[in-house]
MARRO-937048 format. One line per 5 residues: for each residue x, y, z of C-alpha. Coordinates in pm, 1 decimal, m for minus. Layout:
BEGIN
X:Y:Z; ...
% end
This chain:
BEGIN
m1259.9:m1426.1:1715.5; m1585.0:m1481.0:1532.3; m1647.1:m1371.1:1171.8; m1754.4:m1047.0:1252.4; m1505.6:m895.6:1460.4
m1219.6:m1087.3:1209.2; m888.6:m902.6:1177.9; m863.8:m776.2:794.9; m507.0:m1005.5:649.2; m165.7:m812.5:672.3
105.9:m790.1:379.7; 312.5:m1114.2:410.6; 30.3:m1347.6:505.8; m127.6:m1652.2:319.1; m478.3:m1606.9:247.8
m739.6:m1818.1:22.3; m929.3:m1561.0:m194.3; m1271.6:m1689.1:m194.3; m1382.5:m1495.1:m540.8; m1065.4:m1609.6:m707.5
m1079.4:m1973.3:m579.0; m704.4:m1983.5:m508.3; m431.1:m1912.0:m258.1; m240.5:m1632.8:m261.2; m6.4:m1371.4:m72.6
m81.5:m1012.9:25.2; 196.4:m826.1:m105.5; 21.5:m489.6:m58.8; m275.6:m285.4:26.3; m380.5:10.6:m202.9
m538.4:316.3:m14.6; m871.8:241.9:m190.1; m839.4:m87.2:22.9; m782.8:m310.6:m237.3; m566.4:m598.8:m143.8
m298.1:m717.3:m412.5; m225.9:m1067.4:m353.9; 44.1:m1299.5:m541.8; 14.7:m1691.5:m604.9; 221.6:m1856.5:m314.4
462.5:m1973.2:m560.7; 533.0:m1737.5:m810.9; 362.6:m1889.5:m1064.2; 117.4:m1664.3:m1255.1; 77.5:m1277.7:m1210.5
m61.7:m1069.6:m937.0; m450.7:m990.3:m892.2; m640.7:m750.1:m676.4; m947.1:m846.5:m383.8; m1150.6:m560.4:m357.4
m1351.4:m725.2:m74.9; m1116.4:m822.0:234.7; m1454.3:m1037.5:361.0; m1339.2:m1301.3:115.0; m960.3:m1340.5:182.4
m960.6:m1573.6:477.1; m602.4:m1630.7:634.3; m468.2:m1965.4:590.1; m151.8:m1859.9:818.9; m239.2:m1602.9:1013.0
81.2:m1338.1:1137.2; 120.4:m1510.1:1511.7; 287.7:m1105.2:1635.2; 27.1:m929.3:1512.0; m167.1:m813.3:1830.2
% end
């Protein structure tokens, strides 16, 4: 795939949030299309991407079509 036609992250994968400047995981996506996104670890609270351009998966979901 090239960067335009890039699938938008599922909940349950590892991304790196470009704005943020950290790692995270999707743990849901609001209906506005905001992504909410969780450190990989647990450690620190949960933050929202409002631009799914910037999350790029660092484990992509290998079922997802």
């Amino acid at each position: 795939m090239n960067e335009t036609t890039q699938r938008r992250p599922r909940i349950g994968e590892t991304v790196h949030d470009e704005c943020a400047g950290r790692d995270a995981i999707v743990t849901d996506v609001r209906s506005s299309g905001a992504y909410v996104l969780r450190p990989p670890f647990g450690i620190g609270g949960e933050w929202t991407a409002h631009d799914p351009e910037q999350l790029v998966a660092l484990r992509p979901d290998v079922s997802a079509p």
